[in-house]
C-alpha positions as CSV (number, residue, x, y, z in Angstrom):
1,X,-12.3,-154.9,-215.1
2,X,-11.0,-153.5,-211.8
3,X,-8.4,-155.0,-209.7
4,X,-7.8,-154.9,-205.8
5,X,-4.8,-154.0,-204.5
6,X,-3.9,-153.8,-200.8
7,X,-2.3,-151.3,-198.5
8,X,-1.7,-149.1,-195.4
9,X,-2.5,-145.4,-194.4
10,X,-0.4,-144.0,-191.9
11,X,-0.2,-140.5,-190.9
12,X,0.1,-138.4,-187.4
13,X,0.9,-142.2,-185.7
14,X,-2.4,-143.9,-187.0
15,X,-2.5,-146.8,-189.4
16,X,-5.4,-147.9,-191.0
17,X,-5.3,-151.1,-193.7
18,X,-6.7,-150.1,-197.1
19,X,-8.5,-152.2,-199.9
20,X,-7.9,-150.0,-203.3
21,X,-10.0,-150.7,-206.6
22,X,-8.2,-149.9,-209.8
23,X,-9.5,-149.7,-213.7
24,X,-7.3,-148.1,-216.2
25,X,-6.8,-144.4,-214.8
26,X,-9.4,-144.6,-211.8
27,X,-8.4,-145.7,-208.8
28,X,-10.7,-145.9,-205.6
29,X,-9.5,-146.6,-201.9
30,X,-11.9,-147.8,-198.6
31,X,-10.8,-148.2,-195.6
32,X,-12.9,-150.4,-193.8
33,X,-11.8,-149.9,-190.0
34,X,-12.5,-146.0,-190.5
35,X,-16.3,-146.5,-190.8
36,X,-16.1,-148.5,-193.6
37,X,-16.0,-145.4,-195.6
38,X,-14.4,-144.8,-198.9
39,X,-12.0,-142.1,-198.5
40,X,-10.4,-141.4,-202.1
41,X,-11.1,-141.7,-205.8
42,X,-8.5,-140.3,-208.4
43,X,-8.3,-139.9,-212.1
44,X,-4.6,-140.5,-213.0
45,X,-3.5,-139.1,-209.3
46,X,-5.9,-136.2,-209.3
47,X,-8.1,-137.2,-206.2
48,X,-11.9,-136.2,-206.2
49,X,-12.3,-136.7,-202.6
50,X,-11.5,-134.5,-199.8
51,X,-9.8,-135.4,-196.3
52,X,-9.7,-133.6,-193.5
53,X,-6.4,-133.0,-192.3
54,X,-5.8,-135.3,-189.0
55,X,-9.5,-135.6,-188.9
56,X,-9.7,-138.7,-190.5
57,X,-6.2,-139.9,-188.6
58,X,-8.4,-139.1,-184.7
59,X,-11.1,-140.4,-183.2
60,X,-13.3,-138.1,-184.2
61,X,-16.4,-138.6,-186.4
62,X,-14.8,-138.4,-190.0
63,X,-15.8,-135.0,-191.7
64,X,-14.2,-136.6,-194.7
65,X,-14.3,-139.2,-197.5
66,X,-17.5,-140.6,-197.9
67,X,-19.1,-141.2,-194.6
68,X,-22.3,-143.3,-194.3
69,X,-25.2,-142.0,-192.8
70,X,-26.6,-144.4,-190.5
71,X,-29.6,-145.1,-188.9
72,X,-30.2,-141.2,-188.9
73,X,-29.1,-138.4,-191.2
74,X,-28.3,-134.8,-189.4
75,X,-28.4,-134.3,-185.3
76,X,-31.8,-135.2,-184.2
77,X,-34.3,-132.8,-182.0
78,X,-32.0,-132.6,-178.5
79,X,-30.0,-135.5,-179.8
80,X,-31.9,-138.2,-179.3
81,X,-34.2,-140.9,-180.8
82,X,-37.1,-142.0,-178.4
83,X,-37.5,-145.7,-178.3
84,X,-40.4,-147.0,-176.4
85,X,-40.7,-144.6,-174.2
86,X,-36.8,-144.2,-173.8
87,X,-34.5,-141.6,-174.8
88,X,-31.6,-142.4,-176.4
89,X,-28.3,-140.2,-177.4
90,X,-27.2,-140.1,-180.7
91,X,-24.6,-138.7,-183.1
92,X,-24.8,-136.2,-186.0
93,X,-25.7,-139.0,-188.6
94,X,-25.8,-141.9,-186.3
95,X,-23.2,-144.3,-185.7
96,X,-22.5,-146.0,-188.8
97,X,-19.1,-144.0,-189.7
98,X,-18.0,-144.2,-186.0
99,X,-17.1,-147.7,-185.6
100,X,-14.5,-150.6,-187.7
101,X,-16.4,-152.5,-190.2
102,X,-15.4,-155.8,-190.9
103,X,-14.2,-157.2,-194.5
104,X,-16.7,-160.1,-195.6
105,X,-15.0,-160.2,-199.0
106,X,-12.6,-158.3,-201.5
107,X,-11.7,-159.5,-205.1
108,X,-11.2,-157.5,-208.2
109,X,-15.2,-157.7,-208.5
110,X,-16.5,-155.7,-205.3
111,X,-15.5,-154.7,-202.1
112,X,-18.2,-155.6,-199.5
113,X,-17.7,-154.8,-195.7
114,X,-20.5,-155.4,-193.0
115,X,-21.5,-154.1,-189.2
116,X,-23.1,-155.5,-186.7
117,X,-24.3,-154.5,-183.4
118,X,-22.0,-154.6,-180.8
119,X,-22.4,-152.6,-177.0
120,X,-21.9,-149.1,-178.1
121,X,-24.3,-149.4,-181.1
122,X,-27.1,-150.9,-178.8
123,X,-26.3,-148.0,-175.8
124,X,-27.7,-145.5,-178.7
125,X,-29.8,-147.9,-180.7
126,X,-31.3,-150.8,-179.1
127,X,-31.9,-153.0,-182.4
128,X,-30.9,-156.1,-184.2
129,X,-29.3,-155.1,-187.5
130,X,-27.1,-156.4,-190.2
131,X,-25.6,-153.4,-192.8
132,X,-23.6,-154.3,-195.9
133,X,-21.8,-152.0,-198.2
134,X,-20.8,-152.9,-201.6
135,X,-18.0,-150.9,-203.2
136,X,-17.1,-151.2,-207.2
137,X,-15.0,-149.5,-209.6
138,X,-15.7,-149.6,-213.6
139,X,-14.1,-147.1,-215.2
140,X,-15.0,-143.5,-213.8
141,X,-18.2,-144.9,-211.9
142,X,-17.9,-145.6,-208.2
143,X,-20.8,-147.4,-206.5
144,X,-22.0,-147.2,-203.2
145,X,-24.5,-150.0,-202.2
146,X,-25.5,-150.2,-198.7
147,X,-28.4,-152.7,-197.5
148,X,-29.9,-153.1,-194.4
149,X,-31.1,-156.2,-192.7
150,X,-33.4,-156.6,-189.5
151,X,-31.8,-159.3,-187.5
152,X,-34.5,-158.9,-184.7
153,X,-37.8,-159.8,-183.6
154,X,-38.8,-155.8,-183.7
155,X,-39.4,-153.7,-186.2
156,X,-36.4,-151.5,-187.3
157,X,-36.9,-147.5,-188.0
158,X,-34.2,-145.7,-189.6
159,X,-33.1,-143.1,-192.3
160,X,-30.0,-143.5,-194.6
161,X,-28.1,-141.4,-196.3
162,X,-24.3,-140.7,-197.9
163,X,-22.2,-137.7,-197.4
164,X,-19.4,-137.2,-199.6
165,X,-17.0,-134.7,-199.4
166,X,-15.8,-133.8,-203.0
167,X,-12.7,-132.0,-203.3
168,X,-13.2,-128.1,-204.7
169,X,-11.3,-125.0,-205.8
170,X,-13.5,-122.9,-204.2
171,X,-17.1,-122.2,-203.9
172,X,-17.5,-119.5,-206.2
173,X,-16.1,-121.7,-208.8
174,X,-18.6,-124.6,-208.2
175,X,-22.2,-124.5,-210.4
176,X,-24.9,-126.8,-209.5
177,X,-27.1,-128.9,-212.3
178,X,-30.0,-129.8,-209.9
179,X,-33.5,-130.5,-209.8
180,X,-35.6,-130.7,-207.3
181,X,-38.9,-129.6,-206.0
182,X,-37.7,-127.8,-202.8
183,X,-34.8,-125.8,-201.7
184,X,-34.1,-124.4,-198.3
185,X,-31.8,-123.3,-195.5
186,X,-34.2,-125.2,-192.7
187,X,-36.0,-128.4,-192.6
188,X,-38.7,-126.7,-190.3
189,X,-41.5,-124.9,-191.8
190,X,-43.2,-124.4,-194.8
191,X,-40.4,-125.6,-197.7
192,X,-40.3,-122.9,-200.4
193,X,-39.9,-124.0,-204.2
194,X,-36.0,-124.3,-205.6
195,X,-35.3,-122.2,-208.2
196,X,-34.5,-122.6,-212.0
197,X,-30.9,-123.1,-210.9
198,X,-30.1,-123.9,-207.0
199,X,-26.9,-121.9,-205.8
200,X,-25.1,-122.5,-203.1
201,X,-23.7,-119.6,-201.8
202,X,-21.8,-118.0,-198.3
203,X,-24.0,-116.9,-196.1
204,X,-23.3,-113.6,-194.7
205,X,-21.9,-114.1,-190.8
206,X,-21.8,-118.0,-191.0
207,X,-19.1,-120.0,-191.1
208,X,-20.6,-122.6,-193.4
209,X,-23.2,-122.4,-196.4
210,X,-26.1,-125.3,-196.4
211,X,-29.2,-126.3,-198.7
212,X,-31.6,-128.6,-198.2
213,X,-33.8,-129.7,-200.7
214,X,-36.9,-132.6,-200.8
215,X,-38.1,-133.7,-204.3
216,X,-34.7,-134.5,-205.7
217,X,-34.3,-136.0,-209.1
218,X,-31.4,-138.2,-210.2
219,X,-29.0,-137.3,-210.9
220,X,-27.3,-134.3,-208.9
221,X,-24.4,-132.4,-210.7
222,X,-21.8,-130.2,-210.6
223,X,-18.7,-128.4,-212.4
224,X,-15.9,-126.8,-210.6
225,X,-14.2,-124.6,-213.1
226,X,-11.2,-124.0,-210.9
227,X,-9.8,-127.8,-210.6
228,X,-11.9,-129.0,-214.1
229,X,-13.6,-131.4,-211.6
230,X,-17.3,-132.6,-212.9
231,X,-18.9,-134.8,-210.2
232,X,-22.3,-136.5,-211.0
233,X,-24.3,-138.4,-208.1
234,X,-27.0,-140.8,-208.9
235,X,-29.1,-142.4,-206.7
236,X,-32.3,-144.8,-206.3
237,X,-35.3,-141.8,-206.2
238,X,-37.2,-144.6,-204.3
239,X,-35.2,-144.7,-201.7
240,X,-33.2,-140.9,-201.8
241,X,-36.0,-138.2,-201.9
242,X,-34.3,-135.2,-200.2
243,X,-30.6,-133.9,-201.1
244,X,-27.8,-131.5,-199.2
245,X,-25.4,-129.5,-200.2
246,X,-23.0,-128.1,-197.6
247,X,-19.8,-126.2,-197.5
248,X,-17.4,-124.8,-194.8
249,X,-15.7,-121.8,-195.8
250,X,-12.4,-122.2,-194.3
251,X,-12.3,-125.9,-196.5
252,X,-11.7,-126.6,-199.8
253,X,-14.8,-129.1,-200.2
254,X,-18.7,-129.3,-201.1
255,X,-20.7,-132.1,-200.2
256,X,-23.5,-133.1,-202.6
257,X,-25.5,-135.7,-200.8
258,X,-28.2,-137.8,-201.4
259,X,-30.8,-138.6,-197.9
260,X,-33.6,-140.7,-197.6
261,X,-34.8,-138.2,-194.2
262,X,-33.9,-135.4,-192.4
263,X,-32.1,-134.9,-188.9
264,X,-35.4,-135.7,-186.8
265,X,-37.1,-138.0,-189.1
266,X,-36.7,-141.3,-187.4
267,X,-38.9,-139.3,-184.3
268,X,-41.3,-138.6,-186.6
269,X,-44.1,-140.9,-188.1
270,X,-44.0,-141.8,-191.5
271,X,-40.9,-139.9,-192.0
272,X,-38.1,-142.6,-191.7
273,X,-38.0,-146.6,-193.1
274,X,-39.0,-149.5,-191.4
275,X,-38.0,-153.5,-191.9
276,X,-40.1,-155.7,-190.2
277,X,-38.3,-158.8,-188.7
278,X,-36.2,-160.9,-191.6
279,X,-36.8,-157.8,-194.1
280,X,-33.8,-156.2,-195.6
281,X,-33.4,-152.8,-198.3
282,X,-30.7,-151.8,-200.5
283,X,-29.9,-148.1,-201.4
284,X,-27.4,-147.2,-204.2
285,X,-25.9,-144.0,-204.9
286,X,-22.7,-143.7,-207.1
287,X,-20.1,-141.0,-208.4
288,X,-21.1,-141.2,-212.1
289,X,-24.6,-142.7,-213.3
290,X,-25.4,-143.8,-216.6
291,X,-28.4,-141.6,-217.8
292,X,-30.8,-140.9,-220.8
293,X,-30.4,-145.2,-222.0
294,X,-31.1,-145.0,-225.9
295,X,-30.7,-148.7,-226.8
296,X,-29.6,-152.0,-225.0
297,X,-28.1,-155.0,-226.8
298,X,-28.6,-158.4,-225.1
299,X,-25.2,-161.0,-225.5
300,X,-24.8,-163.9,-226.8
301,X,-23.9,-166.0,-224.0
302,X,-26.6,-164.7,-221.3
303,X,-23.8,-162.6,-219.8
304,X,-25.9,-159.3,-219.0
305,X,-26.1,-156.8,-221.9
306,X,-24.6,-153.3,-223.3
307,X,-26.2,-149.8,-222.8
308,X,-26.1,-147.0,-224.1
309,X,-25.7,-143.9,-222.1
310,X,-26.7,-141.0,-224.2
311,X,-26.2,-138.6,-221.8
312,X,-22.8,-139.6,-220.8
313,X,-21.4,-140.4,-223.9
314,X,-20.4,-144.1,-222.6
315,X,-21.8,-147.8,-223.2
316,X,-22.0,-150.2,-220.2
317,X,-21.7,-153.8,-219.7
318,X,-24.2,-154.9,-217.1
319,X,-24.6,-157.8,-216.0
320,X,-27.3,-160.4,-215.6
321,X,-28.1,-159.1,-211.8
322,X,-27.5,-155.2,-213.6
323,X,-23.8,-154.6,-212.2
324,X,-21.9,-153.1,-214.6
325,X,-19.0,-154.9,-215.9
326,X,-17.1,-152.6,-218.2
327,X,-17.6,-149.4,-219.4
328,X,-16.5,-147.5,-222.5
329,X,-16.2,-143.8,-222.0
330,X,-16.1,-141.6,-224.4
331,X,-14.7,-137.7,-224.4
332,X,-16.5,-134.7,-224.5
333,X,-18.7,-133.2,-222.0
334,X,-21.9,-134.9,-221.2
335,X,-24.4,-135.7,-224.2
336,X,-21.6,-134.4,-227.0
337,X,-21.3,-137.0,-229.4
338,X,-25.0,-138.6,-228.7
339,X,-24.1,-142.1,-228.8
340,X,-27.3,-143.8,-229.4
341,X,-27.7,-147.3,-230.9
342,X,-25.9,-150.7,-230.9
343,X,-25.8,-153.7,-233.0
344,X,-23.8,-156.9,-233.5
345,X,-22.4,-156.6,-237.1
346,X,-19.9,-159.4,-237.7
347,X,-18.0,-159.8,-234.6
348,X,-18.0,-156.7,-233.4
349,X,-20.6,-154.6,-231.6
350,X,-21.1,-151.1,-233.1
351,X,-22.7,-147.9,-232.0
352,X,-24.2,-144.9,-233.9
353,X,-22.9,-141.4,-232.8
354,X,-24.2,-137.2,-234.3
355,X,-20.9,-136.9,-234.5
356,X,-17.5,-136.4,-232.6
357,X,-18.3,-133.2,-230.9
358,X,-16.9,-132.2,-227.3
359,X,-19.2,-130.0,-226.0
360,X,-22.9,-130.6,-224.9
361,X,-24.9,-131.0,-227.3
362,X,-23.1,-129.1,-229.9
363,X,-24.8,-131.5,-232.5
364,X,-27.6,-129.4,-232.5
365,X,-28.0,-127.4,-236.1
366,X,-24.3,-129.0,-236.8
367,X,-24.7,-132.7,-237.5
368,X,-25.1,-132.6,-241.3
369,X,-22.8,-135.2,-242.4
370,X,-21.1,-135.3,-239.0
371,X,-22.3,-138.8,-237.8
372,X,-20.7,-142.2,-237.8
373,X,-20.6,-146.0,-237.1
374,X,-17.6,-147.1,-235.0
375,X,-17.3,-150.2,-233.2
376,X,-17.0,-150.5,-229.5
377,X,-13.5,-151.4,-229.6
378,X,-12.3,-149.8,-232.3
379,X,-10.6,-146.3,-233.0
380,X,-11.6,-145.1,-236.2
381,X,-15.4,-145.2,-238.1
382,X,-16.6,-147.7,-239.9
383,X,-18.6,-145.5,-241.5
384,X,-19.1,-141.6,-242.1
385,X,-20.9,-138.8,-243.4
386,X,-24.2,-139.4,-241.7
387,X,-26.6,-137.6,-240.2
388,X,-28.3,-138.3,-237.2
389,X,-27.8,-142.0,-237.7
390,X,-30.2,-144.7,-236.0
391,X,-31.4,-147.9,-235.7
392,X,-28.6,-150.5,-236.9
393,X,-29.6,-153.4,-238.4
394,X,-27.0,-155.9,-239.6
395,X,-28.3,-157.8,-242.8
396,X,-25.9,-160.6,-243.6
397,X,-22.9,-159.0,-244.5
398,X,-24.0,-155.1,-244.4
399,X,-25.8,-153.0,-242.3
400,X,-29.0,-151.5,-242.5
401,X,-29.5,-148.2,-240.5
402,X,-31.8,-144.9,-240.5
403,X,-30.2,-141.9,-241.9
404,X,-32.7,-140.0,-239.8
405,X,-31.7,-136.2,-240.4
406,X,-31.7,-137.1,-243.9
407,X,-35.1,-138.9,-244.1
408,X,-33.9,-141.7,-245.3
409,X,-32.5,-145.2,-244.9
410,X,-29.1,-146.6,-246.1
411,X,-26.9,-149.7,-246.8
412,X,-23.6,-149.6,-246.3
413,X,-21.0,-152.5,-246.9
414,X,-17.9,-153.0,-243.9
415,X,-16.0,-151.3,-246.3
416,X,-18.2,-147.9,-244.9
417,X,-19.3,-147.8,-248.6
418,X,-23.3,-147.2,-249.7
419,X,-24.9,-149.8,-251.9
420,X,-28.5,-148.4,-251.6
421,X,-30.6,-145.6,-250.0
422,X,-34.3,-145.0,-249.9
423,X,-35.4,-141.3,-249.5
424,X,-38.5,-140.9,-247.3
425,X,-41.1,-138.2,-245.8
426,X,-40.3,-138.1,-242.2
427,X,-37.7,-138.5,-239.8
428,X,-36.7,-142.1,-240.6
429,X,-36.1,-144.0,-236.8
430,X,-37.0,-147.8,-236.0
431,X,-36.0,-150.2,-238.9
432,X,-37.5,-154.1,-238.4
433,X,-36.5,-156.8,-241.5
434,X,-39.5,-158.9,-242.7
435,X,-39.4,-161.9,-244.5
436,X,-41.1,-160.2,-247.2
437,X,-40.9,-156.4,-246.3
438,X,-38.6,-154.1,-244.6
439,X,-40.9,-151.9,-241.7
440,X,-39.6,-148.0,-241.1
441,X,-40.9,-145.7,-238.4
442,X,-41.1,-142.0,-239.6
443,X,-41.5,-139.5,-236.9
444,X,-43.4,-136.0,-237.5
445,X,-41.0,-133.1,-237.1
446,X,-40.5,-131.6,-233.9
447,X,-41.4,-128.2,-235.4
448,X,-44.3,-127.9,-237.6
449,X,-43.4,-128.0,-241.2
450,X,-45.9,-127.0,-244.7
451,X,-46.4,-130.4,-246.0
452,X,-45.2,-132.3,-243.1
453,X,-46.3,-135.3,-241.6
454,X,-49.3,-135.1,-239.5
455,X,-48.4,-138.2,-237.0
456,X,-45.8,-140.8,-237.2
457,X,-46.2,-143.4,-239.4
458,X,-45.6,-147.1,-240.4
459,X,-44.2,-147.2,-243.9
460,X,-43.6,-150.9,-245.2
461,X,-41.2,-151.2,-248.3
462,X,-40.5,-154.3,-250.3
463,X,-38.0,-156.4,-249.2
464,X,-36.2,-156.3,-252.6
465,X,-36.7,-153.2,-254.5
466,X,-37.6,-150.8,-251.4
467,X,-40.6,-149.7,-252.7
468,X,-43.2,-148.9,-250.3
469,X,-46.2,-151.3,-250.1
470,X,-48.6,-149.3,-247.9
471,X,-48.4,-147.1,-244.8
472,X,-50.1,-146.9,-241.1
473,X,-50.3,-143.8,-239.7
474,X,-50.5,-143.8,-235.7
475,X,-51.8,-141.6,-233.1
476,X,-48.1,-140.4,-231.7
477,X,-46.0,-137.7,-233.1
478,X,-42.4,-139.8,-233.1
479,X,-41.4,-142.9,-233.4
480,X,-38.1,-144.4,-231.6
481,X,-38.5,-148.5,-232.5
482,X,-39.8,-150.9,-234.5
483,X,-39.8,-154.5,-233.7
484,X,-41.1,-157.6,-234.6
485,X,-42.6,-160.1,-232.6
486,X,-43.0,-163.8,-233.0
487,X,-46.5,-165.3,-233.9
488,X,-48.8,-165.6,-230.9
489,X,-47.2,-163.1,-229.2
490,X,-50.6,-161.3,-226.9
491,X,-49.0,-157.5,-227.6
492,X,-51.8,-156.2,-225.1
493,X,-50.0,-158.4,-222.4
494,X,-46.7,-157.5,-223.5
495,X,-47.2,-154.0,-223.5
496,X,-48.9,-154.3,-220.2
497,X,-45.6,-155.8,-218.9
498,X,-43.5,-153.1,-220.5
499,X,-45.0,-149.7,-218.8
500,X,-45.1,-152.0,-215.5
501,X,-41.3,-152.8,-216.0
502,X,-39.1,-150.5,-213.7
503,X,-34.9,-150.8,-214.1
504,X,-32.9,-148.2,-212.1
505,X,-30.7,-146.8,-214.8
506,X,-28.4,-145.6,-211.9
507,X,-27.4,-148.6,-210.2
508,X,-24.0,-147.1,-211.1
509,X,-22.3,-143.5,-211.1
């Protein structure tokens, strides 16, 4: 859990007060009278963010921290928004990180700040609103929230966006992990089609270096060899379709940012959002996302439940509104170890890993024996010398799991010792305990093999002995769980409610 501690920046005669979120090495400051903004996040003192030097101390539209884009991102066509008939000037990116915003509440939860009109908003944008931004800190993963109301009896057009200004070595030492559909220099004109890998790069005779891309898939990432900086941004694709990546050469900063519209869109028809009256919308971005979700274990007490973030070797706490709670990082780059299934086993909540590797996915062709059990909290394995474990499954005081890599399933005592294995024909994932028969997924191999399975299959073994009772095969190549449902359960219905079922696995970084 975070904590909130309070303070007071002052520099070059300004002071601004400062609400700070801590959790173990990670600390993360806003300042809510500089447009509500966040402007640093550090790992054990090293800060992540970048401030303009007496920039963010003037007047002056902040070119720093992590400004939010409001209700227009970029400089629209002659600077201004046309209203009814009415032109009306407007700042690069609006007026959101222009003006105080006001503390409605700070805890050791969340930070959450709010703006509403006042006479300079309504000289440049003559509507009713209500904005609310939500800062928290767990662990390594800042979140940005921002929702917007319509207070008024008018329908409210905007675009939103976040610009953050990520402290860099230099450019040349920065690579980009992004995908995305487009990639361009302009918003104007035919968009061509970003490349494999999307480079930012100085532009010859310019005196900063820009791309602008539309199709944008969550998350955007990228390693700075120079500082050992690696930055991930995720963001709601709903809401964030387009993403920009800018860079002054005579600064030591790149901004990766996630936009819902371009510089003219709220002009434009069917280009920008609109809440009718009493509507509102919420758009999250955050530092560090939790991505590729192998398994989730529900608690006990109806308190949320843990997930696994293959991809960033870390599970999550979320809670019952899907706000993370705590988060357990692990080292290594991202998708080393492949952490990817929990269970409860006694009182502790355990998690299967390839193996304690530290660079991604070095697992591959090297996890032969490597993997292990380990519980959440603990520090050494419960139990080694797997590979490619899966699918826990405590039964009473041992537990059950899928040797996978070695086709087989295993028990194992909390002593990490094995009492029993079954050797199968397939890449054993998805384990589900009968009353009178153990059920095991096998999965066909991923490359062809003589004598291989065809399809994945059902194999059901006897509860006692593990002999296999019969076997279903099944029009799918892999299998990744098997569950059993309680009599009367309609599975047409339930499946029906499963591919409709959409959770933002993001609502974090």
């Amino acid at each position: 859990m975070s904590t909130l501690t309070t303070g007071t920046y002052e520099k070059y005669g300004a002071s601004y007060k400062t609400l700070t979120l801590t959790d173990g090495e990670y600390a993360f400051t806003v300042t809510p009278e500089k447009g509500g903004m966040a402007t640093s996040f550090t790992k054990n003192g090293d800060e992540y963010l970048w401030l303009r030097d007496k920039n963010f101390e003037s007047t002056d539209r902040p070119r720093c921290g992590i400004p939010i884009l409001f209700p227009n991102c970029g400089k629209p066509d002659d600077g201004v928004h046309h209203f009814n008939g009415a032109a009306y000037p407007i700042e690069v990116h609006g007026l959101a990180d222009l003006v105080p915003w006001q503390v409605k509440s700070a805890d050791d939860t969340a930070i959450e700040l709010t703006l509403t009109p006042n006479g300079l908003t309504k000289f440049v944008y003559p509507f009713d609103f209500s904005l609310t931004m939500r800062y928290t800190l767990t662990g390594s993963t800042a979140t940005l929230a921002l929702t917007v109301a319509n207070t008024g009896d008018k329908a409210l057009p905007f675009s939103v966006g976040f610009h953050p200004y990520f402290a860099a070595s230099k450019l040349d030492n920065v690579a980009f992990d992004i995908d995305a559909a487009t990639c361009s220099e302009s918003a104007k004109g035919e968009q061509p089609a970003a490349p494999e890998t999307i480079t930012l790069t100085r532009k010859e005779g310019s005196a900063d270096s820009i791309r602008l891309m539309t199709g944008v898939k969550s998350p955007m990432r990228f390693t700075d060899s120079g500082n050992g900086h690696k930055v991930t941004v995720s963001f709601d694709e709903s809401v964030f379709t387009n993403g920009v990546l800018w860079q002054q050469d005579a600064e030591s900063f790149v901004c990766m940012e996630p936009w819902n519209g371009w510089a003219n869109s709220v002009n434009e028809e069917g280009k920008h959002e609109v809440l009718e009256p009493d509507e509102a919308m919420t758009s999250m971005a955050a530092a560090v996302h939790c991505a590729d979700i192998h398994d989730v274990l529900w608690r006990d007490n109806g308190n949320g439940f843990w997930m696994v973030s293959t991809d960033h070797n870390e599970v999550v706490h979320v809670d019952a509104d899907f706000r993370p709670v705590q988060r357990w990082a692990f080292p290594g780059e991202l998708d080393s170890m492949h952490i990817n299934c929990l269970a409860r086993w006694g009182d502790e909540v355990v998690f299967s890993a390839f193996g304690a590797f530290s660079e991604r996915r070095a697992y591959k062709g090297a996890s032969a024996g490597a993997g292990f059990v380990r519980a959440l909290e603990g520090v050494e394995p419960l139990i080694t010398g797997l590979s490619q474990p899966h699918s826990l499954k405590p039964w009473g005081a041992d537990l059950l799991l899928a040797d996978s890599e070695k086709r087989s399933i295993a028990l194992f005592d909390r002593q990490g010792r094995e009492k029993k294995r079954k050797v199968l024909d397939g890449y054993t994932r998805g384990i589900a305990i009968g009353r009178q028969a153990l059920f095991v997924g096998l999965s066909a191999s991923r490359t062809p093999e003589p004598g291989g399975l065809a399809s994945a299959t059902l194999v059901a073994l006897d509860l006692h002995t593990w002999d296999e009772l019969g076997r279903l095969p099944l029009p799918a190549r892999e299998i990744y769980e098997v569950l059993q449902l309680p009599p009367g359960v309609d599975m047409a219905t339930l499946l029906q409610r499963i591919a409709a079922l959409h959770i933002n696995p993001y609502v974090y970084e």
